[in-house]
C-alpha positions, 0 to 999 in steps of 0.5 A: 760651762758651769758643769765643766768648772765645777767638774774641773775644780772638783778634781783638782781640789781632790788632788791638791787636798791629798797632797796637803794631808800628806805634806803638812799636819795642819792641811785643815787650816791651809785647806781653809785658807785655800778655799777663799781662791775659787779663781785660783782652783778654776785656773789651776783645774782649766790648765789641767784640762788643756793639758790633758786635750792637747795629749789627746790631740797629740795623740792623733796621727799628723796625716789625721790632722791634716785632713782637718785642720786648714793648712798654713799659707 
C-alpha cells in the first residue's frame, strides 16, 4: 500500500508542479505551501487512479463482464 500511494502521488505531484511553473512565477512558495497537504495529493492522486481503472474496465467487452461479474437479482 505504501509503494502505491507513493507511486500515486509521485505522479500526481509531477503534473500539478508543472502546471504551477506554468500559471504563476511564484510556483516555489505555492509548491511549499502545497507540500504541508500530503492527504490532499494522496486524494487528489487515488481519484486519478480510479479513474484510470474504470476506463480500463470499461474498456472491456459487456459479454467479458458478464462472465465474471455476478449478475443483479
Amino acid at each position: 500500500m505504501t509503494a502505491l500511494a507513493d507511486l500515486m502521488t509521485r505522479g500526481a505531484w509531477r503534473e500539478i508542479a508543472a502546471e504551477l511553473n506554468r500559471a504563476t512565477p511564484d510556483a516555489t512558495s505555492i509548491k511549499r505551501e502545497l507540500t504541508n497537504h500530503g492527504w490532499c495529493d494522496l486524494f487528489i492522486a487515488m481519484v486519478r487512479a480510479i479513474e484510470a481503472t474504470q476506463r480500463g474496465f470499461n474498456s472491456i467487452p459487456d459479454k467479458v463482464k458478464g462472465m465474471i461479474l455476478p449478475r443483479p437479482g
